[in-house]
N, C-alpha and C positions, 0 to 999 in steps of 0.2 A: 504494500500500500504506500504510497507517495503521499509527500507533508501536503499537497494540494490534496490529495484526495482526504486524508483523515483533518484536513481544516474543513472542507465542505459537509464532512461526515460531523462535525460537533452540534449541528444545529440537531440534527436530526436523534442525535441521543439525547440531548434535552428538550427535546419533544418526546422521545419514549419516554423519560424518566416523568415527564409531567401529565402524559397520558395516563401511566400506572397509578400515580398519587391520586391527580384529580377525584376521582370516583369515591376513592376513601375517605379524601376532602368531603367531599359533599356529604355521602352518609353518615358522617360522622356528626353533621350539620342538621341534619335531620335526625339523628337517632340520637341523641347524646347520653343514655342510659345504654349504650353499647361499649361492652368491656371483655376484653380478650385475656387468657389467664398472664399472668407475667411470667415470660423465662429468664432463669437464672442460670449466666454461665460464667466462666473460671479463665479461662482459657486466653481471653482479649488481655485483662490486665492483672491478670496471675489472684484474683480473689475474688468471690459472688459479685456476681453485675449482672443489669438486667442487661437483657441481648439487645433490647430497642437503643443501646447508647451505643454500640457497636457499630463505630464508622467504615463498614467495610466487610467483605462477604468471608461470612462465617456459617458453617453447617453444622446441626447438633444431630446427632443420631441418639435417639431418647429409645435406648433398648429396651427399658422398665417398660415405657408407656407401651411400646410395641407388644409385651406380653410375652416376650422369647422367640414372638414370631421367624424374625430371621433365620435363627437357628446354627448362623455361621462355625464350619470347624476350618476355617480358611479367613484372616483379615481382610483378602478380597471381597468374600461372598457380601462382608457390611459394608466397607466403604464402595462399595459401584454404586449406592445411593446417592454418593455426593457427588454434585459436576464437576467437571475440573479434575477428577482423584481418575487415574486411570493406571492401577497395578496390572501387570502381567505376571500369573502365577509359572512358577517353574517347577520341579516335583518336590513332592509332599507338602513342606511347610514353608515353603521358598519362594523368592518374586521378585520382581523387577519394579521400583516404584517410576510414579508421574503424578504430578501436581503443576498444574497450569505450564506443564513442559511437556518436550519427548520423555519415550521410556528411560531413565536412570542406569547408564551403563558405566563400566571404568570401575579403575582402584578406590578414587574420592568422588565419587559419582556422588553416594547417598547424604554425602556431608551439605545437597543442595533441600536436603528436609529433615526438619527437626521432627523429631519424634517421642515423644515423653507418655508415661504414664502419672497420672494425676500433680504433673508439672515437673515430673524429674526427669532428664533427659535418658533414654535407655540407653546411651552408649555417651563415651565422651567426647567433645569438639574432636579432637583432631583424631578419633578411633575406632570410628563410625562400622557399620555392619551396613551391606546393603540389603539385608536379610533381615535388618533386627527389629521389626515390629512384632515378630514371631514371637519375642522374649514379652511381648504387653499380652495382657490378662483380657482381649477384646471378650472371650466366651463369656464371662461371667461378668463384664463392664455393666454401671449403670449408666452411662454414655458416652457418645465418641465426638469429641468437637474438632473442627476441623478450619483453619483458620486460611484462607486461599491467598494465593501472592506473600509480599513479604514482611516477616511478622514485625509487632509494633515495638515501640523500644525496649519492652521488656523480658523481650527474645534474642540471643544471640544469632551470634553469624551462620550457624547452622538452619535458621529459618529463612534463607533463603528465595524458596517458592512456595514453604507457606508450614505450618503446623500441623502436627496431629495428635491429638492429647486423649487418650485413654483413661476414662473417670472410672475409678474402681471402691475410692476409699471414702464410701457414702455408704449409711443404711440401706440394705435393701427393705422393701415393704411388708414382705417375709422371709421365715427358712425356706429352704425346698432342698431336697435330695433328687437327684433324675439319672436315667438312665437311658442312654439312646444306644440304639444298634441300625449299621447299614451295608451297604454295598459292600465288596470287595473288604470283609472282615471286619469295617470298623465299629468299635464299642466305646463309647464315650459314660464316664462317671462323672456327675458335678454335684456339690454341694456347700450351697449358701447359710451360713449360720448369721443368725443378726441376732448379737446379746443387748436389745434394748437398743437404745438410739446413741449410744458411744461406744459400739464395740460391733465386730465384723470378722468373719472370715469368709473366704470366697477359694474353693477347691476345685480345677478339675483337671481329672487325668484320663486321655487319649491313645489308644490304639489302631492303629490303620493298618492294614495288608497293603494297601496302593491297588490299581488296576492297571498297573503296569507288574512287570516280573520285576521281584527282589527290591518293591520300592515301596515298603512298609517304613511307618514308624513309630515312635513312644514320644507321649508329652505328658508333662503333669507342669501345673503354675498353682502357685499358692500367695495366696494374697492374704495379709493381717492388719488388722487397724485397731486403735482405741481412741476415742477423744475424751475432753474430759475440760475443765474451767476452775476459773479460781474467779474474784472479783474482778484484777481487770487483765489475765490472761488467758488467752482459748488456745487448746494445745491436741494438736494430733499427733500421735506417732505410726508408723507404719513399717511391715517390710511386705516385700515381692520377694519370688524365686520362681526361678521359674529353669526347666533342662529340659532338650531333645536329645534324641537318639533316633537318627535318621540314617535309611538305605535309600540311596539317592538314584534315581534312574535318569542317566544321560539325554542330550539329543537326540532323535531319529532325523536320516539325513536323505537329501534326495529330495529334488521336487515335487510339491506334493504328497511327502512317505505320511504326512499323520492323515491321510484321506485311505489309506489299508489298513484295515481293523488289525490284520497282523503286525505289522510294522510299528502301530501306533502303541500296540503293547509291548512290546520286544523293549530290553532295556538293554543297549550295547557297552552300558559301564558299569556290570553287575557286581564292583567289588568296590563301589564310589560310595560316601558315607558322608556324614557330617553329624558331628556331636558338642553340645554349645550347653554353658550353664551359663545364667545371668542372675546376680544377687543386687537388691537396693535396698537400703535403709534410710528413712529419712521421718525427720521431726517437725513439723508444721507450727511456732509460736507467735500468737498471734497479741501483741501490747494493745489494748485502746483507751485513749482518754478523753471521755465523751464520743460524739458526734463527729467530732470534726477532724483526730485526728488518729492515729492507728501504724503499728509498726509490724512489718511482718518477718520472723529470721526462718528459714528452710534449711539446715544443716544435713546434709547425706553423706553417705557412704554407698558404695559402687565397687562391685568384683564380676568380671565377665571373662568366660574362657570359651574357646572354640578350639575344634579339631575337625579337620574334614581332606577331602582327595581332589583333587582340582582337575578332574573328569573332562572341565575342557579345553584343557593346556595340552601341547603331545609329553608322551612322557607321564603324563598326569600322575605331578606331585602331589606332596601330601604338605599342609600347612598347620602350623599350631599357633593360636596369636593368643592374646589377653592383656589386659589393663585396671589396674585398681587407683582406686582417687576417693578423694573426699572433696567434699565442694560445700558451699554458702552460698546461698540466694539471701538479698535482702531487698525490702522494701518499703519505704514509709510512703504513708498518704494523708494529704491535708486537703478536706473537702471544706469548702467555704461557698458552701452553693451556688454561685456566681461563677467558681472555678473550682479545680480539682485536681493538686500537683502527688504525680508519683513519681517517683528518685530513687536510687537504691547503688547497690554496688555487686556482681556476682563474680566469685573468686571459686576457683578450684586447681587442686594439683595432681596430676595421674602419675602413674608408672605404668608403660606401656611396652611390651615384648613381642615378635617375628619371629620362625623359623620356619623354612619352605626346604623341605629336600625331594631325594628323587630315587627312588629304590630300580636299579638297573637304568637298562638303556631305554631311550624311546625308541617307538618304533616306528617306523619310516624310513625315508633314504636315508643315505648316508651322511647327507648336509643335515635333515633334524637331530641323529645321532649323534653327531659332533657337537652342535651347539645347541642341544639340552643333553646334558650330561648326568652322569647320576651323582651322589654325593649329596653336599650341601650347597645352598643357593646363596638362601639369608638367612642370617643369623644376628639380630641386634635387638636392643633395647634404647628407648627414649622417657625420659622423663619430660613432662611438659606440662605450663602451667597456665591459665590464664585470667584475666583480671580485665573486667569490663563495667565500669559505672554507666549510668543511663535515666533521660528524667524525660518524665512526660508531664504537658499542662494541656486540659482541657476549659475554652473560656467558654461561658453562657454569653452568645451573642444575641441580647433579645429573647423574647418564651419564644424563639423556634428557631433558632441557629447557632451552632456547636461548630467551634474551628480544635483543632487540637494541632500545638506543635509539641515533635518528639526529636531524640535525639538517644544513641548508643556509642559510645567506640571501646574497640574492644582490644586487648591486647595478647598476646600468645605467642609462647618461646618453647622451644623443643633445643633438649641435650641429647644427642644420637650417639650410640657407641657401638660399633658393631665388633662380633666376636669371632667374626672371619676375616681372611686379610682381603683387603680392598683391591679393587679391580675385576676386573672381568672371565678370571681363570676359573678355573676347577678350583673345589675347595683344598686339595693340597698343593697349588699353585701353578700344575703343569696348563699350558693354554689350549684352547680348543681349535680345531679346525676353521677354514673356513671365513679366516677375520677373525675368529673369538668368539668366545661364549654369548648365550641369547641374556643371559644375568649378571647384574654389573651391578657392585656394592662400594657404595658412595665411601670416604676416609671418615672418621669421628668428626664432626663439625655440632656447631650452633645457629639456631634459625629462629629468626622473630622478625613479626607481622603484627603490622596496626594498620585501624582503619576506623573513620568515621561511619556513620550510617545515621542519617537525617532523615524525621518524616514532616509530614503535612495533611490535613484535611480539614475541609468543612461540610458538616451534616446541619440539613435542613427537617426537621422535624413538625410539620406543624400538629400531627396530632399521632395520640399514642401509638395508633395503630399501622403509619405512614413512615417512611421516612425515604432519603436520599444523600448519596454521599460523593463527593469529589475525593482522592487520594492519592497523593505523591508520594511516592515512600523509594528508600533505598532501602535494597537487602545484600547481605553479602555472606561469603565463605571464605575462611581458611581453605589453605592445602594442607592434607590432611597425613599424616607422617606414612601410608602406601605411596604415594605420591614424590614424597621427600626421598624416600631413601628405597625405596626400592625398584631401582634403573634399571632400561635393559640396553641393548647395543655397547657402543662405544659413549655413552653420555657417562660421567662421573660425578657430573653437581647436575641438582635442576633450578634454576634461576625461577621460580615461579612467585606467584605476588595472589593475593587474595581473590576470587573473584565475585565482580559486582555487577550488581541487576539494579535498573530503575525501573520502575514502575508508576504508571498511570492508571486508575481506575474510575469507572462511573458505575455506580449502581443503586438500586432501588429493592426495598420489601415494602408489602401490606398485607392487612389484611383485611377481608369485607365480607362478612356475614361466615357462609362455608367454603370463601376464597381465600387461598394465600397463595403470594409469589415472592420471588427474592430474580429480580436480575442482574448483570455485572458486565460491563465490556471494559477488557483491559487490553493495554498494548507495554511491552517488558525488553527492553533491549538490556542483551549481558554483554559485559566485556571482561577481556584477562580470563577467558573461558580455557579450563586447564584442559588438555588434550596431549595424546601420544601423536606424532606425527612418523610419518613414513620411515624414518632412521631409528622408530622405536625410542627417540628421547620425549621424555616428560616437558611440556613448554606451556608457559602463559601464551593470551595473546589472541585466542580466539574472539569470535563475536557470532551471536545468533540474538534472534528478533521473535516476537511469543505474541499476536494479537488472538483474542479468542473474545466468544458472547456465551454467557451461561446463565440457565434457567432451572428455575428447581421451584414447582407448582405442586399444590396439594389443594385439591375441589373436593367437597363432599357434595357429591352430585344428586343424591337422593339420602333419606336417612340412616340407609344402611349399606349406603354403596362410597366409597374414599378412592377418588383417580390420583393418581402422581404421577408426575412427569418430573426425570432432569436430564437435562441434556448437556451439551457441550460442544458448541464449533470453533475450531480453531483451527489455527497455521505458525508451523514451528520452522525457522529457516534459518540458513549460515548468514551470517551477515557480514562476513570478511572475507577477502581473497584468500583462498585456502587451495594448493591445487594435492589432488589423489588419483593415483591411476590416470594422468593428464586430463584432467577434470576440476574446470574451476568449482571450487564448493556453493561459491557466492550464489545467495539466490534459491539453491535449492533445499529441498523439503531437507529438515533432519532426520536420519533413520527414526525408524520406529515411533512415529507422530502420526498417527491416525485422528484426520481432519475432522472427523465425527464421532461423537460415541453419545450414550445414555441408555434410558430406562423405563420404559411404565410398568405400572401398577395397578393392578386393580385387586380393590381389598372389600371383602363383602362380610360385615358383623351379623351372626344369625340373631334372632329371637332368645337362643337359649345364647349360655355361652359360649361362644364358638364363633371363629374367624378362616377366613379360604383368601390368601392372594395369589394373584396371577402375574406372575413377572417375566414380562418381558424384556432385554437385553441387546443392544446389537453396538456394532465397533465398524466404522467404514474401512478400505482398505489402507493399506501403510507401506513407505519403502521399508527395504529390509536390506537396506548398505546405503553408505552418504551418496553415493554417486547418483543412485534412484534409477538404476539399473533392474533391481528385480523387486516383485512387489506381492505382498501377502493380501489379499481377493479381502480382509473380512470377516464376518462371520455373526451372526444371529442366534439368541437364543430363549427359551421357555422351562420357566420353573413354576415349578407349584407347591405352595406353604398350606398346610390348614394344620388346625391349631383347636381343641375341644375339650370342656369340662367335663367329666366324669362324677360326678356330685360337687361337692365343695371344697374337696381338699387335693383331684386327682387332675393332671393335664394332660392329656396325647397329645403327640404333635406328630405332622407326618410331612417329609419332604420329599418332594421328587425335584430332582434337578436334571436340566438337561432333557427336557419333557418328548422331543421328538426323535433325540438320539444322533442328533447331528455331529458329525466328525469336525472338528475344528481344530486350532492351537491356540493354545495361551500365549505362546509366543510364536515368533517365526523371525529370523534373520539370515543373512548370506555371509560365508568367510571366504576367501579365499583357496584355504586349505580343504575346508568342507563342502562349499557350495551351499545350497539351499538347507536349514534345517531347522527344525521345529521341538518345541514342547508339547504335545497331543495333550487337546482339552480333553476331560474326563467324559466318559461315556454315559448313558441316560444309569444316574444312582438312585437308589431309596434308601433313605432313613426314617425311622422310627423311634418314639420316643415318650417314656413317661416320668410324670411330674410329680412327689405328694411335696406339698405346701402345709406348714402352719407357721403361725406366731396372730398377730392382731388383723392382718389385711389377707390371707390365707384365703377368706373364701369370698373376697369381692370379686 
């Protein structure tokens, strides 16, 4: 889109936005004993707020209200509710994340989205997992908030393209014990305890066979909380844990190959694995004196360890990483009703450890044999620390106009020592064929990164149920210590520098009678975008461009019929001269960015108790290499939820996914080495499932 075309295009979003409002304006004018309940989220400024002040699009998946409906044993299965959110699952418990981007690929890919359960980060800035939403507690969550683009000043540089926050450490409404069983062997335990209104635990533990061959797995997360008060302190304490143990099944390769029901089951890397423990602790104190002012300290603790076989390297090493830290959130708030300053400071310090080897030769010619070798790769450890103050003011302009200026910068320093000698040889120092080995280990160094990050917005609010919002915002990322120090080719430093996103947003919610909407059209240019480049060095320096329009609608179309809609168009492009395969980049789509995607619903409450939704699914097509050479068609799909009381205390629930049986991929991409290859979507499953319930709300 060209600056002439998106100036002619501003009128016309502020006529959408005045479109939307107006009607709410009016009824609200006529009905004025019209009151909608208030939601209360966490997520925008790290403590209870109504969502109506939230200048900027935010998703809540309220899993209590849904009644367990979803049913998810995959963090896809819930976030495809939100626009914008587009995971591609990989096998078992695996995925590729996106949030108002392409799919999330690379060493420090994941470091472009934060991800937290009840505001702790599950992994640390610089030690991210692109895997690690696995480790959050989504089954048993009482909601999932989801904050799109990049987050406010009270988020680090890991929020990027936007948040995802996992509410676990809230009452639930009651106990329940349950039991589900489904396809392809899997049997699911969970169980909610709520000791009264300050005490919680939240259990469930997971077994899968897979429906692929050898691609089972084990999961158990356990969730604890207490709160509790004094006169003028409120204080929560909590921990998480949360382990897998996963049999990983590969790629299927070949154009086309996840459209052969054989093929699509076949698992070509039947001895590939990945095994991850994630541990948090953290204490929530909360000062207030009076009204108007309030201090918040968040102190944790974090231990997270992985093992797994890197199934799609040649050779396919084996990796062990982990990192332990303690950290401090803080935050005061001064509400003076006219305005509302929040400030604070977040500090934390990790120890963080690598090791990648390679047991034998790879196989292939004689050129991969040579430069992937067996032995050791990488072998180091980094200490890293980082320290970021940050203040937001929100001013009352007038009863119906809200501007809020923010403001973050963050700092971050890494000690790197590696415990193999540096260079690009074999671990006992002979050289490899060919020019040298494909793994190249930086000398001991020290690295630090700062950066500002500035926001901006004004929200027009004229009535509760209306609003609309303008937002400027800067987000950014650290390079993340994969990044730093584990090189391949001839490169021996990487000169890399934080990367930064601005962002422009317009959007709108209401709501009018049994209508709601939330829309948003953003446009995101990043630059210093980290990428490997054709010589296999790590380099700053890219630039890609993000405009997209997203809707997320909910009608109650009759009294016992609930439509949903959300959707998502967008377009994700290089934005720099970049050339690959003699092929400028510039201009063209970034892999795996599918211009289309979303969701309907249709949700039907009976008479008795009992609910049936009908979910539909669909994803446009996507390239599958930068060059946009070859291209994945797609793919459409149908699920069915119902959900029924058994007297007062019992629930079935019954899932079918995948309702026609349609062959598809979760993923699909092109290598060189491989050519076309795929993740095979899972085939038509059922699950089953019962509920007993007691404590005070048991049998509403």
């Amino acid at each position: 889109m060209t600056s002439r075309h998106r100036q002619s295009a501003l009128p016309w979003l502020l006529a959408l936005a005045q479109c939307l409002l107006l009607p709410a304006v009016h009824a609200q004018g006529n009905d004025g004993a019209s009151v909608d309940v208030e939601e209360i989220v966490v997520t925008a400024r790290r403590r209870p707020s109504d969502a109506r002040t939230v200048d900027r699009s935010l998703s809540v998946l309220d899993l209590e209200r849904l009644g367990g409906l979803p049913g998810q044993t995959h963090v896809q299965e819930a976030l495809v509710r939100v626009p914008g959110v587009n995971l591609q699952r990989g096998n078992g418990q695996e995925y590729l994340p996106a949030l108002r981007s392409p799919v999330l690929t690379g060493a420090g890919a994941c470091g472009a989205l934060l991800t937290a359960e009840d505001g702790i980060p599950l992994t640390s800035p610089g030690f991210c997992n692109i895997n690690e939403l696995f480790f959050a507690h989504h089954e048993a969550a009482s909601r999932i908030e989801v904050l799109r683009g990049p987050g406010t000043a009270v988020y680090g540089g890991n929020a990027l393209h936007g948040v995802v926050n996992v509410i676990t450490a809230r009452s639930a409404e009651s106990s329940l014990a349950g039991l589900e069983l489904g396809s392809y062997g899997l049997a699911r335990l969970r169980l909610d305890w709520v000791g009264g209104s300050d005490s919680g635990l939240r259990l469930t533990a997971v077994r899968d066979g897979g429906f692929r061959d050898d691609s089972g797995y084990r999961q158990f997360k356990l969730n604890a909380f207490r709160s509790g008060n004094t006169r003028t302190w409120d204080w929560t304490g909590a921990l998480a844990v949360s382990g897998l143990d996963q049999d990983t099944a590969g790629y299927v390769t070949g154009l086309d190959s996840y459209r052969d029901r054989q093929t699509a089951r076949s698992n070509p890397d039947p001895e590939a694995f990945r095994k991850a423990l994630n541990l948090r602790a953290w204490a929530r104190l909360e000062y207030r004196r009076g009204e108007a002012w309030s201090l918040v300290l968040t102190p944790y603790l974090r231990h997270s360890r992985m093992r797994f076989r890197m199934h799609f390297l040649p050779g396919d090493p084996y990796e062990r990483n982990g990192h332990s830290g303690v950290g401090l959130q803080t935050a005061a708030y001064v509400d003076r009703g006219t305005w509302l300053l929040i400030a604070g400071i977040d500090l934390e310090y990790t120890q963080g450890d690598l090791r990648q080897w390679q047991r034998g030769d790879a196989a292939g010619s004689a050129f991969v044999r040579e430069v992937f070798p067996s032995g050791d790769h990488y072998d180091y450890e980094v200490d890293a620390g980082w320290l970021a103050p940050f203040a937001q003011i929100d001013l009352s302009l007038g009863s119906d106009w809200i501007a809020s200026f923010g403001a973050r910068y963050e700092r971050a320093r890494y000690d790197y020592h590696t415990k193999l000698p540096a260079g690009r040889t074999r671990d006992d120092l002979t050289p490899c064929g060919f020019g040298g080995c494909r793994y190249s280990r930086p000398a001991n160094r020290a690295d630090s990164f700062g950066t500002l990050s500035p926001k901006v917005s004004i929200m027009w609010n004229p009535v509760r149920k209306a609003r609309a919002w303008l937002s400027l915002s800067h987000g950014f990322r650290m390079p993340q210590a994969t990044e730093l120090y584990r090189l391949q080719g001839g490169q021996s430093t990487a000169d890399l520098r934080p990367e930064q996103l601005r962002a422009a947003e317009l959007g709108a919610s209401f709501r009018l009678d049994a209508f709601a909407a939330q829309v948003a059209l953003y446009h995101m240019r990043k630059r210093d975008v980290l990428f490997r480049d054709a010589e296999l060095f790590n380099r700053a320096g890219g630039g890609t461009r993000h405009e997209g329009f997203e809707i997320d609608v909910s009608w109650q179309a009759i009294s016992r019929l609930t439509v949903e809609l959300t959707g998502s168009v967008a377009r994700h492009r290089y934005d720099r001269d970049y050339l690959l395969g003699g092929v400028n980049l510039n201009g063209l789509d970034v892999d795996t960015a599918p211009r289309r995607f979303g969701g309907t619903r249709l949700r039907w409450r009976g008479e008795a108790d009992w609910q049936m939704e009908l979910e539909w699914l669909w994803t446009s097509g996507y390239f599958m290499e930068p060059e946009n050479r070859h291209r994945y068609p797609g793919h459409e799909l149908l699920n069915l939820r119902v959900r029924a009381a058994l007297g007062q205390r019992v629930i079935a629930y019954l899932r079918l996914f995948n309702l026609t049986g349609r062959a598809y991929a979760d993923r699909a991409d092109y290598t060189v080495f491989s050519g076309e290859r795929y993740f095979p979507g899972r085939p038509r499953s059922l699950f089953a499932g019962l509920e007993w319930r007691w404590g005070a709300s048991a049998s509403n």
